[in-house]
C-alpha positions as CSV (number, residue, x, y, z in Angstrom):
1,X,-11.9,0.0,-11.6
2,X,-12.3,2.1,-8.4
3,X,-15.0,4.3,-10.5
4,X,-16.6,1.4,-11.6
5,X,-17.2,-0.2,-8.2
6,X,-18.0,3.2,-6.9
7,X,-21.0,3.9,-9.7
8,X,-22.2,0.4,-8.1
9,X,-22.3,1.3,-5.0
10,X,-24.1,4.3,-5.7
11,X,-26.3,2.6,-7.8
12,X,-27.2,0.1,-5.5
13,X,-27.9,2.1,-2.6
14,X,-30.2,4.7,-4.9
15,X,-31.9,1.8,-6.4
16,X,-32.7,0.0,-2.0
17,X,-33.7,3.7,-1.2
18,X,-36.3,4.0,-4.1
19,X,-38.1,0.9,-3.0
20,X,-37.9,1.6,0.3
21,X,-41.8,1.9,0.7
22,X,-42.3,-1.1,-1.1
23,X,-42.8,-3.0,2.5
24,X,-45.0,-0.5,3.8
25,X,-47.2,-0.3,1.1
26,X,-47.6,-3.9,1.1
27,X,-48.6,-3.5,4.6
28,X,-50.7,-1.0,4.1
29,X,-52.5,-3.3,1.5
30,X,-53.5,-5.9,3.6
31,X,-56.4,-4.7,4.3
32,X,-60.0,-5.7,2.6
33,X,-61.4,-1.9,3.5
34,X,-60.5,0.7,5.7
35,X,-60.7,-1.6,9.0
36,X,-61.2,-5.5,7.8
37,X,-58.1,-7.4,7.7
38,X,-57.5,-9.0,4.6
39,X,-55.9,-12.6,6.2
40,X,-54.8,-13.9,2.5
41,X,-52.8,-11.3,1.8
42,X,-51.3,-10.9,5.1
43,X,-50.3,-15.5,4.8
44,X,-48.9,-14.4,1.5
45,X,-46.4,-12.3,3.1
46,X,-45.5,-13.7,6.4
47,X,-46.4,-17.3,6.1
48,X,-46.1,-18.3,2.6
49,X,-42.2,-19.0,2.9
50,X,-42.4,-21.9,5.4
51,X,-46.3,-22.8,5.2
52,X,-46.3,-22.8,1.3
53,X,-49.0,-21.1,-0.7
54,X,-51.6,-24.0,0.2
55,X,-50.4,-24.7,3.7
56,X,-48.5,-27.7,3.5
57,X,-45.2,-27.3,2.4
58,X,-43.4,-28.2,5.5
59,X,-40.5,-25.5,5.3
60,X,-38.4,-25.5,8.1
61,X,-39.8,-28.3,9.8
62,X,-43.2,-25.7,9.7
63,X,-46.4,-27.5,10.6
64,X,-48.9,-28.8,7.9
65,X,-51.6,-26.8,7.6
66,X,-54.0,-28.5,5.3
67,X,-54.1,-31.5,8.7
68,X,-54.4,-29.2,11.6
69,X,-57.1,-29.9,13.7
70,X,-56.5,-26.7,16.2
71,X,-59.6,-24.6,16.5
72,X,-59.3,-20.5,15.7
73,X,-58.5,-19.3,19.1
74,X,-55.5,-22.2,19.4
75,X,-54.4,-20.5,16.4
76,X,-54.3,-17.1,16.9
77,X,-52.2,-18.3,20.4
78,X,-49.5,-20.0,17.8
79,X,-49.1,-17.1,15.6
80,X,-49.3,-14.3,18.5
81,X,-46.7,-16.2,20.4
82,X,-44.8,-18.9,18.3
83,X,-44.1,-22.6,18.9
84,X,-41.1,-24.3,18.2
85,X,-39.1,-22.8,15.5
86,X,-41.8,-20.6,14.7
87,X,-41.3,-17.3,15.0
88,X,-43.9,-15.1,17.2
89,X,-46.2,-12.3,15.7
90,X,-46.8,-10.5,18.0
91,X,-44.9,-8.2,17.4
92,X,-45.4,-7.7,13.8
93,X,-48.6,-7.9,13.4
94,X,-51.8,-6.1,15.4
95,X,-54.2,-8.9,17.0
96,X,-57.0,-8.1,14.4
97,X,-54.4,-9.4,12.0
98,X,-53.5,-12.2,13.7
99,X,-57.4,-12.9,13.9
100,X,-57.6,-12.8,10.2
101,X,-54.3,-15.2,9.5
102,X,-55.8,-17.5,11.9
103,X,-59.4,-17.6,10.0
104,X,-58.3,-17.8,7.1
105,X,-55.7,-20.9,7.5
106,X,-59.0,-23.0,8.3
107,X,-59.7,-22.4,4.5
108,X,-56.3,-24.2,3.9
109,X,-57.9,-27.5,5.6
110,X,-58.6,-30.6,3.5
């Protein structure tokens, strides 16, 4: 049984270390060219899990999208620095990026 659990273990670990790059290529794929942001891919990743794919799922008591009536720069302030629950970006992401979520969550409007 030891051996068993063991072999898991190992397998497990071997397996999270292989696919350790897996986050950093992602990043490094959120990019349009070599210096435009690409602000779809980079909602699909951070913002998809409480915003929804279309902006309004609400998750985590997360803003509707689809309704906001902010303008760009308000929007770049929420993501760079949070509000409420949400968590801040700035951290995470480099203000170009930021720029790009921003723009491209005005698509998500009705």
């Amino acid at each position: 049984m030891k051996k068993i659990l063991l072999f898991l273990l190992l397998a497990g670990l071997s397996w999270a270390c292989s696919n350790a790059d897996d986050s950093a290529t992602a990043r490094a794929s959120m990019t349009r060219n070599s210096d435009t942001p690409d602000g779809k891919k980079i909602y699909k990743l951070y913002c998809v899990t409480c915003h929804g794919l279309y902006g309004n799922m609400g998750g985590s008591g997360a803003f509707d999208l689809t309704k906001s009536e902010l303008k760009v720069e308000e929007r770049v302030a929420v993501i760079t620095n949070g509000r409420n629950a949400m968590t801040p970006f700035k951290s995470l992401l480099k203000p170009e990026q930021i720029q790009a979520v921003a723009e491209y969550t005005l698509e998500l409007k009705k």
